[in-house]
N, C-alpha and C positions, 0 to 999 in steps of 0.2 A: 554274133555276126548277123548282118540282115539283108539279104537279099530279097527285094521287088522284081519282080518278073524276072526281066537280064542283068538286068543292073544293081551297083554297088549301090547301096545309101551312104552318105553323109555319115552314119552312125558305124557303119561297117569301118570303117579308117581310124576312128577313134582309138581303138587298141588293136594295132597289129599281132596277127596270131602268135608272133614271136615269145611275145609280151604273155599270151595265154599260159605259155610253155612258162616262163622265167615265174610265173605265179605258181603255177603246180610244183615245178623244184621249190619255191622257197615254202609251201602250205608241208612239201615232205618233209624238208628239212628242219622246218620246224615241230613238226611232230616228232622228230627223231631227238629233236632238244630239249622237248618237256618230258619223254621218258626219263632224262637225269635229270634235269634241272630241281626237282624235292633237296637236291644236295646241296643247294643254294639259298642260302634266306633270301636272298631277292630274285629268286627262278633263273640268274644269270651271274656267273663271275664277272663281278664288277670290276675285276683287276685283266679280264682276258676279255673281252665283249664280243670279240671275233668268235661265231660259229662256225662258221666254213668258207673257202674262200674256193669255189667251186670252176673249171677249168671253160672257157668256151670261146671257140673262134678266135685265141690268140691271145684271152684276154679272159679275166677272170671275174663273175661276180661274187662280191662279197655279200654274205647272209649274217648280218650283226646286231645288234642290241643297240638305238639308237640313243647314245648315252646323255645327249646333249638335251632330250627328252624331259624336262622338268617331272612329270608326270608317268616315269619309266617303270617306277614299280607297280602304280595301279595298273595301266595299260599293260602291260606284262601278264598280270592277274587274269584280265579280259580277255584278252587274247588266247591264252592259256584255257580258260575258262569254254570259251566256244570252240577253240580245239577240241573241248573234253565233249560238250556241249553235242557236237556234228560228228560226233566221231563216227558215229555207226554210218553215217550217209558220205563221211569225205572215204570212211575205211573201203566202203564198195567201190566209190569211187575208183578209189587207185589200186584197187586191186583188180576192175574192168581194164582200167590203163595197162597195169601192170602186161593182163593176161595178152592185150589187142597187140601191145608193144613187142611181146616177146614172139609171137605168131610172126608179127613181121619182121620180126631179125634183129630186133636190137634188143 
């Protein structure tokens, strides 16, 4: 987010904070994916692709395995891999969220 003196920038609209949020659920729930996923030769059941189909405002977003992805099982790796990679700085991370979240009631 960037704000100049009072004002919004141009750059500040780019990704509404909503968006912020729908990122930090899907970096959890992916992290909660690669704890099993060793059970998988290809880090994902290719017969169930659906991870979560998570509840919000009426409507649900799905967190899945983009199968139509040519290139599903390297990026899988990758991804996976900087999950592993970040972990120590995304784990404080959401463990500050965690703590800020629960002080304010949810």
């Amino acid at each position: 987010m960037a704000i100049y003196g009072e004002k919004w920038s141009r750059q500040s609209e780019e990704l509404p904070l909503h968006r912020v949020l729908d990122l930090a659920i899907l970096v959890a729930r992916s992290l909660g994916h690669f704890r099993e996923a060793y059970r998988h030769e290809a880090l994902y059941d290719p017969d169930n692709p659906v991870i979560d189909r998570i509840g919000l405002q009426g409507d649900a977003m799905t967190v899945a395995v983009c199968t139509d992805n040519e290139r599903i099982r390297e990026d899988i790796k990758l991804f996976g891999a900087a999950l592993e990679g970040d972990g120590e700085l995304i784990g404080e991370r959401l463990k500050t969220l965690a703590d800020i979240l629960k002080e304010m009631g949810y």
